[in-house]
C-alpha positions in Angstrom: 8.3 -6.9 -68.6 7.2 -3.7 -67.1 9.9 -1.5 -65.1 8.7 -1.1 -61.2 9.1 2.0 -59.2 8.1 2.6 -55.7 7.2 6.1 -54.5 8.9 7.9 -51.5 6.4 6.9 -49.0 5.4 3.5 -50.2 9.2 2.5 -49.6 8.9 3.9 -46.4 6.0 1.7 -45.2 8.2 -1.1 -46.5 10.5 -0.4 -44.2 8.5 0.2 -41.5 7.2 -3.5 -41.7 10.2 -5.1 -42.0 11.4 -3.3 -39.3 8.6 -4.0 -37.2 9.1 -7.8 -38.2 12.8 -7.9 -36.8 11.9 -6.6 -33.9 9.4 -9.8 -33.5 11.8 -12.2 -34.7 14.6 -12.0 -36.3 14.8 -12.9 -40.1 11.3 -12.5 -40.2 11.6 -9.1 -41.8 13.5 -10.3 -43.9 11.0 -13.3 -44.7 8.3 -10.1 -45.7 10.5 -8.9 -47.8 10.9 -11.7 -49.8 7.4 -12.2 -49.9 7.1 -8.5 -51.3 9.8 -8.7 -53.7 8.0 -11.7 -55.1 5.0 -9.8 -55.6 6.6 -7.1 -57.3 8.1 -9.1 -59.7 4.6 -10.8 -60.6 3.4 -7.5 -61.3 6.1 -6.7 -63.3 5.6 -10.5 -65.6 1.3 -9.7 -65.4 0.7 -6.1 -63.5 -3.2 -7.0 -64.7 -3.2 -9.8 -62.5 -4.8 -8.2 -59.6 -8.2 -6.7 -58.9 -8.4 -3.0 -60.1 -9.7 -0.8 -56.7 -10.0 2.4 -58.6 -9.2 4.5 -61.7 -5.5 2.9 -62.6 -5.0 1.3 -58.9 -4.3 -2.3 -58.8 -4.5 -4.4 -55.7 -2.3 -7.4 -54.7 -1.4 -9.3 -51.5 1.8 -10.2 -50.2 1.8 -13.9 -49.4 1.8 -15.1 -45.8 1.2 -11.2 -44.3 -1.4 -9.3 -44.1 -0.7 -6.3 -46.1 -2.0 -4.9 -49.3 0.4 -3.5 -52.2 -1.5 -0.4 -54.1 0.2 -0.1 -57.7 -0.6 2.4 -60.8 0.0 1.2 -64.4 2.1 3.4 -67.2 0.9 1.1 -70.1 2.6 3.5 -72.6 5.9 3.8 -70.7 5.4 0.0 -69.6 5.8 1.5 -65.6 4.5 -0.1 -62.7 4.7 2.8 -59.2 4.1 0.8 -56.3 2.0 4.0 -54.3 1.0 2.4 -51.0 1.6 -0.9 -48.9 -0.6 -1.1 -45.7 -2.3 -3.5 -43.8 -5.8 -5.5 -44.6 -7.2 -3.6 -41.7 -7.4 -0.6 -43.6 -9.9 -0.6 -45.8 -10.6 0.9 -49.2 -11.5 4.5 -47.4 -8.0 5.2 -46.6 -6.4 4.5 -49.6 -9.2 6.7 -51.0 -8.4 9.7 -48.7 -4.8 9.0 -49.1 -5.1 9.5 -52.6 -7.6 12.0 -53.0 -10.6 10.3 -54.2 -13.8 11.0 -53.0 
């Protein structure tokens, strides 16, 4: 099983949306979380699973939300970094430019 780390700002978009999600209705927060916590430990049982986007960045979905999870693969160190979670508005573009690809 592969370790899973989440960088500085992809923890903070987590916790944007959950926060955003209480202030809906509460528990529901809390409800996207587990959905994302699921997905994270997917990747780390099968972190090929998902669709590669770019050079080493993986896509996958958290169930019943509309948001993507953006993940680089350590094969060596067996390391996931969860880099980015946003929402299926943005497209591929801004995960480009927020990267640094061209």
């Amino acid at each position: 099983m592969y370790k899973l780390f989440m960088s500085h700002s992809a923890e903070l978009e987590t916790e944007d949306i959950i926060g955003y999600y209480e202030q809906i209705q509460a528990t529901l927060g809390m409800k996207f979380f587990a959905y994302f916590y699921d997905a994270c430990e997917l990747l780390q049982q099968n972190p090929f699973l998902y669709q590669k986007v770019l050079p080493n960045v993986y896509r996958a979905f958290v169930k019943g939300f509309p948001f993507k999870i953006f993940y680089t693969i350590n094969e060596r160190h067996k390391e996931i970094e969860v880099i980015a979670v946003i929402h299926n508005k943005r497209g591929i573009q801004y995960i480009k430019n927020r990267l640094g690809f061209d």
